[in-house]
C-alpha positions as CSV (number, residue, x, y, z in Angstrom):
1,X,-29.0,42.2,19.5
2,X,-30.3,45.7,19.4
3,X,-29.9,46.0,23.2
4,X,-26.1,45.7,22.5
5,X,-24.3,49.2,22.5
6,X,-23.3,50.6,19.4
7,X,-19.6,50.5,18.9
8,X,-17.8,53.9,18.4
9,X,-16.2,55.4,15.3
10,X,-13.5,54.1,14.6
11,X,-11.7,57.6,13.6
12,X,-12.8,58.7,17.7
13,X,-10.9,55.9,19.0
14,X,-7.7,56.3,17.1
15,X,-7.3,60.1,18.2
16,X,-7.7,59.7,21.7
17,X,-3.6,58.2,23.6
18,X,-3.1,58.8,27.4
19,X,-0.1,60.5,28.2
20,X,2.7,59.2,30.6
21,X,4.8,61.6,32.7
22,X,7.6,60.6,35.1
23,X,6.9,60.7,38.6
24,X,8.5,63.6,40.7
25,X,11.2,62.5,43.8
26,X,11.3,66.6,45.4
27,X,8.3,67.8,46.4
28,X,8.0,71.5,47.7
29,X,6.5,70.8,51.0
30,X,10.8,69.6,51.6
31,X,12.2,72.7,50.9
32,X,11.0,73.7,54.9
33,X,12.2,70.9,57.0
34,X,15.6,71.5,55.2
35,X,16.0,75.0,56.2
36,X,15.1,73.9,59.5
37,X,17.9,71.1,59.5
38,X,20.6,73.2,58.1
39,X,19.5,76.2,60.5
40,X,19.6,73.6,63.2
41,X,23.1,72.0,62.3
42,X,24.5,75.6,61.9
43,X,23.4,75.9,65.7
44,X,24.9,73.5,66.9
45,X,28.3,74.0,64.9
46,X,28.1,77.7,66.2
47,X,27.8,76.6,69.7
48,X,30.1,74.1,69.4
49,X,32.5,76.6,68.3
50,X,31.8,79.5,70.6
51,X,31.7,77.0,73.6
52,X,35.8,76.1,72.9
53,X,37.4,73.3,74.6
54,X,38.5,72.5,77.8
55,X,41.3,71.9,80.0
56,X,42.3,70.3,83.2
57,X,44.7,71.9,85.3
58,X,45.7,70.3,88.4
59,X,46.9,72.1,92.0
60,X,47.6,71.5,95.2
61,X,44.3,73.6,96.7
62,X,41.6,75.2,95.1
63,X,42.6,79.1,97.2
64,X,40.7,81.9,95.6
65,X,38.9,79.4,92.8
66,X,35.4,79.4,92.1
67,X,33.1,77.7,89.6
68,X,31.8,79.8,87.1
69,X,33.6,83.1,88.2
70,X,37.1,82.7,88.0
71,X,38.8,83.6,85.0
72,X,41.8,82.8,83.0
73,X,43.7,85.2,81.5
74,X,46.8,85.6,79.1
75,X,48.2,89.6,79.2
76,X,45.1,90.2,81.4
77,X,42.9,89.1,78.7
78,X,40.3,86.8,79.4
79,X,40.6,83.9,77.4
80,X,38.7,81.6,79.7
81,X,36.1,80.7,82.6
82,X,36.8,77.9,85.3
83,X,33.9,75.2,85.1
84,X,34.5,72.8,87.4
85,X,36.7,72.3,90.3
86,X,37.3,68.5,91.4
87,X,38.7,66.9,94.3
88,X,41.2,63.7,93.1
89,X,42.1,60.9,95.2
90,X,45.2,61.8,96.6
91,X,44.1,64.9,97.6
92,X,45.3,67.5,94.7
93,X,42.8,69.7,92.9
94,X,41.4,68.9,88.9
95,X,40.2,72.7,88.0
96,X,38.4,72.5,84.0
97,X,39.0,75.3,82.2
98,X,36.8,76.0,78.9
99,X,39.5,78.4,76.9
100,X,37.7,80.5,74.3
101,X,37.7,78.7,70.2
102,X,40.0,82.2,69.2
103,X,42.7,81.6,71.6
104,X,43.1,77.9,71.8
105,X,46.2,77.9,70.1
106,X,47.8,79.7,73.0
107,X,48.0,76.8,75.0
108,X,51.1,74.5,73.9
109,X,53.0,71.9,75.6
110,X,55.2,73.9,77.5
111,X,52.3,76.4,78.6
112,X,52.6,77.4,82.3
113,X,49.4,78.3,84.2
114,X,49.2,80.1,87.9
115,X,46.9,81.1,90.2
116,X,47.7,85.2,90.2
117,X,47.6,86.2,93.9
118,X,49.0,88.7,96.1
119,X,52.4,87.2,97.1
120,X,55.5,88.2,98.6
121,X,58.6,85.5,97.8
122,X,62.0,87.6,98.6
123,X,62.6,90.3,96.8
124,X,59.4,89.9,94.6
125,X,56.0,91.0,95.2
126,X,53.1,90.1,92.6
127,X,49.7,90.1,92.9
128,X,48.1,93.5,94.8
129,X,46.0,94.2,91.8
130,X,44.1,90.7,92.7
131,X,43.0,92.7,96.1
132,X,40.1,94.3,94.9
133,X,39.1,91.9,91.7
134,X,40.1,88.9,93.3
135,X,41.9,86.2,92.3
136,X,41.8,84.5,88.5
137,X,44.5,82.0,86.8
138,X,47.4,83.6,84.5
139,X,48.8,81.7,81.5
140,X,51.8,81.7,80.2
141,X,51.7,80.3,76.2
142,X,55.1,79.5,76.2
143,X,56.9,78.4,72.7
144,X,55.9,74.1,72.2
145,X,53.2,72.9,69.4
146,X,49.9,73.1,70.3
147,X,47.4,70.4,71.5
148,X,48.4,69.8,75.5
149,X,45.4,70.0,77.3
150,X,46.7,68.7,80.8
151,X,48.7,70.7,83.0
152,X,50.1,71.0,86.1
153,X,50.0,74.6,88.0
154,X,52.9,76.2,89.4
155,X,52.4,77.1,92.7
156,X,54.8,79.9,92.7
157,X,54.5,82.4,89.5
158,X,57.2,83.0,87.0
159,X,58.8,86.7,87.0
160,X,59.7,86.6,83.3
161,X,57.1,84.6,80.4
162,X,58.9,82.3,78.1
163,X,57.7,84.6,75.2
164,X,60.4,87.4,76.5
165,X,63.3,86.9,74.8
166,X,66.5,86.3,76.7
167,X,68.9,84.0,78.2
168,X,67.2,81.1,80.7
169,X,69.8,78.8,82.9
170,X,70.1,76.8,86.5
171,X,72.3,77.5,88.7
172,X,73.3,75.0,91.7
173,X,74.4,76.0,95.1
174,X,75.3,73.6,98.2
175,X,74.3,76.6,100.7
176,X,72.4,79.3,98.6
177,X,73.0,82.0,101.3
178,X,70.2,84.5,101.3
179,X,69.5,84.3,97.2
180,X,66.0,84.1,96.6
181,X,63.1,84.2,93.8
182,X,63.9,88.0,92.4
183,X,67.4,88.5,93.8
184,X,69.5,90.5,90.9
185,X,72.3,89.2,89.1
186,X,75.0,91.8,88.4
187,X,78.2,91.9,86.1
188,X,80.4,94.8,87.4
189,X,77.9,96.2,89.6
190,X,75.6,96.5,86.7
191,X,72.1,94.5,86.8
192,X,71.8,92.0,83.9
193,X,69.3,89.8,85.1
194,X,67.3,88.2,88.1
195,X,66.4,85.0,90.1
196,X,62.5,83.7,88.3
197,X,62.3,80.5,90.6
198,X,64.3,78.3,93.2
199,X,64.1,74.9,93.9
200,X,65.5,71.7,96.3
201,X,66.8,68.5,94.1
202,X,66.6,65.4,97.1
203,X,69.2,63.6,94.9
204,X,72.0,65.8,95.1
205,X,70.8,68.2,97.7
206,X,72.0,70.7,96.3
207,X,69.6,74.0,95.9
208,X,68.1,75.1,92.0
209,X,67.7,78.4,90.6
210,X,66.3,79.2,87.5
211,X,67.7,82.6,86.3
212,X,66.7,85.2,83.0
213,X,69.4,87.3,82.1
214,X,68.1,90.0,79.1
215,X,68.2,89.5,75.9
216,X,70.6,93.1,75.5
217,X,73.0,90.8,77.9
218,X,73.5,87.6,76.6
219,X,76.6,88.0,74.8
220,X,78.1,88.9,78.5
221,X,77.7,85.1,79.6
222,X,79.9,82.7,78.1
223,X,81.3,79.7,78.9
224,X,83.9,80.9,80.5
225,X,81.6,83.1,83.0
226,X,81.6,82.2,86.5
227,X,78.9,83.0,89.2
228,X,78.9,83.6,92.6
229,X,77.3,85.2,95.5
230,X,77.9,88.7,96.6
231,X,75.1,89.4,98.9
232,X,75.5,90.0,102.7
233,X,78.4,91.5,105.0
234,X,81.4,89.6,104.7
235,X,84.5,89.6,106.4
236,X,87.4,88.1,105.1
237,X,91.4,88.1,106.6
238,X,93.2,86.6,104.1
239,X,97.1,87.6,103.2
240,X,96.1,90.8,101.6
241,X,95.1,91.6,104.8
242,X,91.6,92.8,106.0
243,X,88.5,93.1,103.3
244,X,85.4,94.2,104.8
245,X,82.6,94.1,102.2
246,X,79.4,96.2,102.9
247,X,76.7,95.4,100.4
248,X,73.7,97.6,99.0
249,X,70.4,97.7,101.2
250,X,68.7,95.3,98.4
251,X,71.2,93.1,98.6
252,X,71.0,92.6,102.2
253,X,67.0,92.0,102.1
254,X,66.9,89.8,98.7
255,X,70.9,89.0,97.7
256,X,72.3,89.2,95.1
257,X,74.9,87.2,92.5
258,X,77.7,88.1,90.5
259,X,78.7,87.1,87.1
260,X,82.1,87.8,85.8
261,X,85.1,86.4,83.1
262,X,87.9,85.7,85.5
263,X,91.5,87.5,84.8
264,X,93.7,85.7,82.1
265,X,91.1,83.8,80.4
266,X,89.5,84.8,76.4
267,X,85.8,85.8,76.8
268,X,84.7,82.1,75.5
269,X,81.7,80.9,73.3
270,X,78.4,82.0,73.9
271,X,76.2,79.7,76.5
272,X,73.0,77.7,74.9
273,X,70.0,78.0,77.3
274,X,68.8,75.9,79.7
275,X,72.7,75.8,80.8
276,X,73.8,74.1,84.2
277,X,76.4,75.9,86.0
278,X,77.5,76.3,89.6
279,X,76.6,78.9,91.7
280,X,79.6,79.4,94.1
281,X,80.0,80.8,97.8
282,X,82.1,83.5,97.2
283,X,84.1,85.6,94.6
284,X,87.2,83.7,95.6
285,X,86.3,79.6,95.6
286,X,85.3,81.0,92.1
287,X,88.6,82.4,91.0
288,X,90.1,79.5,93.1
289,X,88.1,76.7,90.2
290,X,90.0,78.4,87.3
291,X,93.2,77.2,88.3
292,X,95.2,75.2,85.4
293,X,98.3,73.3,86.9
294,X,101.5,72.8,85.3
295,X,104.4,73.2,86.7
296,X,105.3,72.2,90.1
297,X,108.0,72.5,92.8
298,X,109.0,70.8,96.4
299,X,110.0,73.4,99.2
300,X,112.2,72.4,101.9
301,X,111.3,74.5,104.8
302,X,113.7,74.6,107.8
303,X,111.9,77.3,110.0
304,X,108.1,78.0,110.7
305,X,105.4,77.9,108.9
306,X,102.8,79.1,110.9
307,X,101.0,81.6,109.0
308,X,101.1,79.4,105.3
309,X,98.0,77.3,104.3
310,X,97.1,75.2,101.4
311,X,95.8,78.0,98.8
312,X,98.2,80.6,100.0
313,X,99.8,82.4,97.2
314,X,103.0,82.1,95.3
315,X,104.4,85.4,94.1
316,X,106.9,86.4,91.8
317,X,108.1,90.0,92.7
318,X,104.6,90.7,93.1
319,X,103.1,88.9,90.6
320,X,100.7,86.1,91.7
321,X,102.0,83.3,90.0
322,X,100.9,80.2,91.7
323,X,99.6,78.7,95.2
324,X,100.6,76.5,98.1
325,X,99.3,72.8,96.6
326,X,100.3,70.6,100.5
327,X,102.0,70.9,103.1
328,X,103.2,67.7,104.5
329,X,105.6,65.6,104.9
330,X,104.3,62.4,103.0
331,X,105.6,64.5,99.9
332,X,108.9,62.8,99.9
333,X,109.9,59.6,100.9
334,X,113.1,59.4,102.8
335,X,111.9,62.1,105.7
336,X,114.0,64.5,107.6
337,X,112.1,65.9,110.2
338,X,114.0,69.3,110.5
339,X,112.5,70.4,106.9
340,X,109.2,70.4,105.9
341,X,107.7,70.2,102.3
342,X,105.9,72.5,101.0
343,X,104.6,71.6,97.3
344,X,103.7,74.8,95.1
345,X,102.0,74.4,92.0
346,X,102.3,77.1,89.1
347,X,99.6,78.8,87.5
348,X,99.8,78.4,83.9
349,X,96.9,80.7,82.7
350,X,98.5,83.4,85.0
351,X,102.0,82.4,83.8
352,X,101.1,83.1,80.4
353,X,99.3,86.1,81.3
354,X,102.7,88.0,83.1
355,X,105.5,85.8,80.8
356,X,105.9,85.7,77.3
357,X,106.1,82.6,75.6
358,X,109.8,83.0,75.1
359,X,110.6,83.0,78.6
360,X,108.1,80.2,79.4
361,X,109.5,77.4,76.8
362,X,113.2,77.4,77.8
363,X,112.4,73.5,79.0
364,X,115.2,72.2,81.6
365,X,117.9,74.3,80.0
366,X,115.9,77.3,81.5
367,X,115.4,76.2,84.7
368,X,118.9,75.6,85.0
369,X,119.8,79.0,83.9
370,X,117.6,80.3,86.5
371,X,118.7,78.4,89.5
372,X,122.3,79.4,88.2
373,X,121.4,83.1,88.3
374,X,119.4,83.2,91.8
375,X,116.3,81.7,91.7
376,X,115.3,81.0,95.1
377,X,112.3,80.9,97.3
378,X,111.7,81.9,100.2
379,X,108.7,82.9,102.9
380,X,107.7,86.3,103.2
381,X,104.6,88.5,106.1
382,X,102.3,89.3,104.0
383,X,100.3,91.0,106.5
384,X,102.2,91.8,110.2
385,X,99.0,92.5,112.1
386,X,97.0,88.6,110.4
387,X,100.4,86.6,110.6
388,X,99.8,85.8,107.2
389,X,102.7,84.0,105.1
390,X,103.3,83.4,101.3
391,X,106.1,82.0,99.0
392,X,108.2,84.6,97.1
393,X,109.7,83.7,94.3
394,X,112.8,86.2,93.4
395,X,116.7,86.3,92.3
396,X,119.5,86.1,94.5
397,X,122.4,86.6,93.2
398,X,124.7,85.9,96.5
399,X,122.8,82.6,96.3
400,X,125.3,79.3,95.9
401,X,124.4,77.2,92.6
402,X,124.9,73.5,93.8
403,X,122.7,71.8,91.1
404,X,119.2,70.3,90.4
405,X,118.1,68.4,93.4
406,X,114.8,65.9,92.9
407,X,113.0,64.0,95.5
408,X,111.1,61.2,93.4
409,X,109.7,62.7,90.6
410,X,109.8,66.5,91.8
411,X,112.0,69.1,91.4
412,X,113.6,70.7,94.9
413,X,113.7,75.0,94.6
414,X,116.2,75.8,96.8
415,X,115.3,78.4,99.7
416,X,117.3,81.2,101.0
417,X,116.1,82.9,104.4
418,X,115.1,86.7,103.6
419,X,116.7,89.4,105.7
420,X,113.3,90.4,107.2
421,X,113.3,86.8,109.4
422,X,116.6,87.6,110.4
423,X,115.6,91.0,111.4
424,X,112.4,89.1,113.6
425,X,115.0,87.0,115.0
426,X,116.5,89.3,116.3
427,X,113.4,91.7,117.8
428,X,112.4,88.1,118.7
429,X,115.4,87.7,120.9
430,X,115.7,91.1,122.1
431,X,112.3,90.4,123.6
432,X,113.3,87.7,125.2
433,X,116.3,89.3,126.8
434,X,114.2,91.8,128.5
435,X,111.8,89.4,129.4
436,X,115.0,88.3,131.2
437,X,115.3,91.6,133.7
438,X,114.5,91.6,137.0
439,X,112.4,94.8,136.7
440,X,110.4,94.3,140.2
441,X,113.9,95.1,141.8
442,X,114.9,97.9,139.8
443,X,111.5,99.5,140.4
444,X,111.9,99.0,143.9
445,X,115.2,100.4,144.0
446,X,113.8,103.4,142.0
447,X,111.0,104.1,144.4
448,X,113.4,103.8,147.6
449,X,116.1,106.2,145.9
450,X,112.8,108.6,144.9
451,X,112.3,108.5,148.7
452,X,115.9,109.5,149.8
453,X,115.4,112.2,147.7
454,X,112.5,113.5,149.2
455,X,113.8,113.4,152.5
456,X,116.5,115.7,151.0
457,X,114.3,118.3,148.9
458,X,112.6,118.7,153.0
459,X,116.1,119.4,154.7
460,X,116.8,121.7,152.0
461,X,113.3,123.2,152.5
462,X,113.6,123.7,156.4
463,X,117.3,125.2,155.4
464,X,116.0,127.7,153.1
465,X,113.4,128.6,155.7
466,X,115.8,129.0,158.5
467,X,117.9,131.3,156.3
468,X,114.9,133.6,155.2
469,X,115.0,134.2,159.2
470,X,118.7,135.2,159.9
471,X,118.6,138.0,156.3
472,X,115.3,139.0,158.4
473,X,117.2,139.9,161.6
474,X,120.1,141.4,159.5
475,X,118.1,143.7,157.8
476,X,116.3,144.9,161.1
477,X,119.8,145.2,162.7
478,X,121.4,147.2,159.2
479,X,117.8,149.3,159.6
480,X,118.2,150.2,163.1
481,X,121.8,151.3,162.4
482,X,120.6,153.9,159.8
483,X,118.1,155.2,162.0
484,X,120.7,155.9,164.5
485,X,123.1,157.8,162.0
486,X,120.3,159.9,160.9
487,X,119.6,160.7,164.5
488,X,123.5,161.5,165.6
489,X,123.7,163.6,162.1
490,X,120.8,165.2,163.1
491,X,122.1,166.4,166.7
492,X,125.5,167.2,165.3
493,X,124.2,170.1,163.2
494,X,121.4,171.4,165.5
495,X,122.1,174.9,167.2
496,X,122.6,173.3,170.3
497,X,125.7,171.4,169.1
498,X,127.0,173.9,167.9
499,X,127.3,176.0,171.3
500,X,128.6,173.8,172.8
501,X,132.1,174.0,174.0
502,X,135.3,173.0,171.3
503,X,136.2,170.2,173.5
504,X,132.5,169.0,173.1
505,X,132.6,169.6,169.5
506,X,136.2,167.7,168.9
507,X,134.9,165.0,171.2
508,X,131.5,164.3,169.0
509,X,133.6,165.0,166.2
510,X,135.7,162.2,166.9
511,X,132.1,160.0,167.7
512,X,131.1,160.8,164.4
513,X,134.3,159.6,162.4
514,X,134.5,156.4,164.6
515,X,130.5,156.1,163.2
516,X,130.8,157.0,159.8
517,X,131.9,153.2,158.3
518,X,128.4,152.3,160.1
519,X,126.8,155.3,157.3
520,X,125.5,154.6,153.8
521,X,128.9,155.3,152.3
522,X,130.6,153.8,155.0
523,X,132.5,150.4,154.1
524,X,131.1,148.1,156.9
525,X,128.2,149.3,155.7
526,X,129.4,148.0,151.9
527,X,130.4,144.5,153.3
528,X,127.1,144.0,155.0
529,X,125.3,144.6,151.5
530,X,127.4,142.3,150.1
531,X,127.2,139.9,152.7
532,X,123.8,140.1,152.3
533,X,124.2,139.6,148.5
534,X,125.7,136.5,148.7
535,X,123.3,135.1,151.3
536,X,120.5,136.1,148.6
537,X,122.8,134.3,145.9
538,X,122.6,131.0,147.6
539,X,119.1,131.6,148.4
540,X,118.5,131.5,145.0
541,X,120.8,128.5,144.1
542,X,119.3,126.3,146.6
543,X,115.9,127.5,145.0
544,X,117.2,126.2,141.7
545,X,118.4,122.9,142.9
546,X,114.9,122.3,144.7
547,X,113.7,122.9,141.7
548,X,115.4,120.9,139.9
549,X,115.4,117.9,142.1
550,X,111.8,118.4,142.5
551,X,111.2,118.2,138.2
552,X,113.9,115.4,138.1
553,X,114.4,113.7,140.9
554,X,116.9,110.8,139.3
555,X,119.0,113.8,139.0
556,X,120.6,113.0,142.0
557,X,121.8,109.8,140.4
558,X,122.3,110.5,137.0
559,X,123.0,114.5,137.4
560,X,121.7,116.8,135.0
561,X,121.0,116.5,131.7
562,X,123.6,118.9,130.2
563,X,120.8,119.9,126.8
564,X,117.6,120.1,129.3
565,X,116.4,123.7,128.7
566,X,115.2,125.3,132.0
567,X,111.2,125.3,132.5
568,X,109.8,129.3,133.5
569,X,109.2,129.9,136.6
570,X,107.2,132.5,139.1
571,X,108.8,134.0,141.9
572,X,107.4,132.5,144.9
């Protein structure tokens, strides 16, 4: 028992409790491997981030596209680097694009994406900076939500980005002429706007363009606007006679369209965009599209019509009020074949442009007036040299009233013929009366009596010169005569004469009175002067009638013209 161990004190025991604590879940060896995590996580995120998101872009070749070098850009700001470029089964081009985290919310549904380039398309040239930096993809953000990330690339780049503000629309053309991608658009010669693309539709075949006009010109196109081309040199012979339209240089190289209101009509509503209009050929199929029929009227023609078309125009003194609707004779039903129809169909927008309405709404009651006073039609040259005709509307008030006359359900206007036809009718015929004269025999009678006269002007030639001869010899023979007077005058008075004997003197004396009508003073002396007067005199008249005859030589047939003042002439 005294091996046993001796209990303890009771107080000891009863002092001494363990004491319980709660185990601790976080220890502070954690706190290191967390930073790590969160450090890691933030990492990633960041990269994530930074690294953006990309987008597939799909072309027909992969020209001037690398991986890893090319880069997008939006303003020429890059946004973006080409990663991978992929070839697809049918032969088109996958290019993935990683855009930047900061600019993903430029690219929207209708985003437009292009490989910049040098290009030349028409009038437009793009792309030269790309010569020495090479080439890199454009983007257009366009307006549409966000999210797209599959695109197709345009293979030809837009001139204009969507985020421009203006006034987009598509115009179609059946033969588009030389308009092109950048060919101007032009309201009274002013530019307004251009060509941005141009397309083929297989279904309609027509040809598309896509055209901006500025923001600062939008309220010019309405729907009342009509376009047209205007680029080119054009010709056109119509019955205004001849317009020859010579175009700018830069409309020759890249065209160019028009866009006007035509005459008569209110400027209209405002256009919404993305409008589809027509594109046409020339200023006048446009104008020719705005017609608004109303009234209309049957022509019996008895004469010609060569010269009048469908589309020519119906004038009222002047005033274009109408045009030529058919010409045939299906336009009534019983036929008579010695007049033809004409149908002519009134204008009412120009009608109310030149009329008041109190003028136009006199009904039946109005017309009847009219015919009563002289309302007649008839065909008028609107251009002599072009043969072109047109309907002329205009009182006459010699004109015979003999009622309304209707074949089916038209009314007949009754035609007059103007006195210009009557005055061709008769140039007409007065042409064909000296297409009716034998002129080869007149001319040949002509030359034959121009021959006889010839042969006379020689005589007369040889007459004059056989004349010159005989005044020679007289005035030898008058010259002789003197010299022997001044001789005998001489010997009478010498001092030899006068010794000689009285019967001498009286006989010389008697010499010398017979002698002295021979002397200066004498008087055959006087009538050989004259005589030789007169033979000068005719001389000279057979000099004028030589003349004469040689200047005009039908005046031996006709004689001479009594008012034909006398030409100068030298002596010869």
């Amino acid at each position: 028992m005294s091996d046993l161990p001796p209990n303890p004190q009771p107080d000891l025991q009863e002092g001494l409790q363990p004491e319980v604590r709660p185990a601790s879940r976080f220890h502070k060896v954690w706190i290191i491997p967390i930073i790590a995590l969160a450090l890691g996580l933030w990492l990633v995120n960041r990269s994530i981030s930074e690294k953006g998101e990309v987008i597939i872009v799909r072309f027909e070749n992969a020209d001037g596209l690398s991986e890893g070098k090319t880069e997008i850009k939006c303003r020429n700001v890059n946004i973006g680097m080409v990663e991978h470029i992929v070839l697809t089964d049918d032969l088109e081009v996958d290019v993935m694009v990683r855009i930047r985290p900061n600019h993903l919310h430029l690219i929207r549904e209708d985003s437009r994406i292009w490989v910049e380039k040098p290009r030349v398309e028409g009038a437009s040239i793009s792309g030269l900076g790309t010569i020495i930096s090479g080439a890199f993809l454009q983007l257009d953000p366009g307006r549409g939500q966000e999210g797209q990330r599959s695109f197709t690339g345009l293979e030809i780049p837009p001139l204009t980005p969507r985020t421009i503000e203006g006034l987009r629309l598509t115009l179609t053309a059946e033969a588009p002429g030389s308009i092109g991608i950048g060919s101007g658009i032009y309201f009274n010669e002013n530019p307004i706007g251009r060509v941005e693309s141009r397309s083929f539709n297989m279904n309609t075949k027509t040809v598309h363009f896509g055209v901006f006009i500025e923001e600062r010109f939008r309220e010019l196109i309405t729907d009342h606007s009509l376009f047209w081309q205007s680029s080119g040199i054009s010709f056109h012979v119509g019955a205004d006679g001849f317009d020859l339209n010579l175009p700018s240089l830069d409309s020759l190289v890249a065209g160019r369209i028009s866009v006007g209101v035509p005459a008569g009509l209110p400027p209209g509503e405002p256009l919404p965009d993305e409008s589809l209009l027509a594109l046409f050929k020339s200023a006048e199929d446009a104008q020719n599209t705005t017609f608004q029929g109303g009234v209309e009227f049957l022509l019996l023609l008895d004469e010609s019509l060569r010269g009048l078309k469908v589309g020519s125009p119906v004038e009222f003194r002047g005033l274009r009020v109408g045009r030529v609707g058919k010409i045939s004779y299906t336009l009534i039903e019983e036929v008579d074949i010695a007049k033809i129809p004409v149908l002519i169909q009134l204008d009412t927008r120009l009608l109310s442009t030149h009329f008041p309405p109190s003028i136009l709404d006199e009904g039946q009651g109005g017309f009847e007036n009219a015919l009563k006073q002289g309302l007649r039609a008839s065909l008028k040259s609107s251009n002599l040299l072009t043969g072109q005709m047109f309907v002329d509307l205009d009182y006459y008030p010699d004109a015979l009233y003999t009622g309304i006359e209707q074949r089916g359900d038209r009314v007949v206007l009754p035609t007059v013929h103007t006195g210009l036809e009557r005055l061709q009718d008769k140039v007409a015929a007065l042409l064909d009366k000296f297409n009716q004269l034998k002129l080869d025999q007149l001319v040949t009678k002509v030359g034959q009596t121009s021959d006889e006269a010839t042969e006379v002007l020689s005589n007369v030639n040889l007459a004059m010169l056989s004349s010159q001869g005989v005044v020679a010899n007289a005035q030898g023979t008058l010259n002789d005569i003197s010299q022997a007077v001044q001789s005998l005058n001489r010997l009478l008075v010498a001092n030899d004469t006068q010794a000689l004997t009285g019967d001498l003197r009286k006989t010389l004396a008697s010499v010398n009175q017979s002698l002295e009508p021979l002397s200066n003073n004498g008087s055959i002396y006087g009538d050989l002067r004259r005589t030789m007067d007169e033979i000068r005199s005719a001389i000279r008249s057979m000099e004028r009638m030589t003349t004469e005859i040689s200047d005009k030589p039908n005046s031996l047939i006709f004689g001479k013209t009594p008012n034909s003042k006398k030409i100068p002439r030298a002596r010869r």
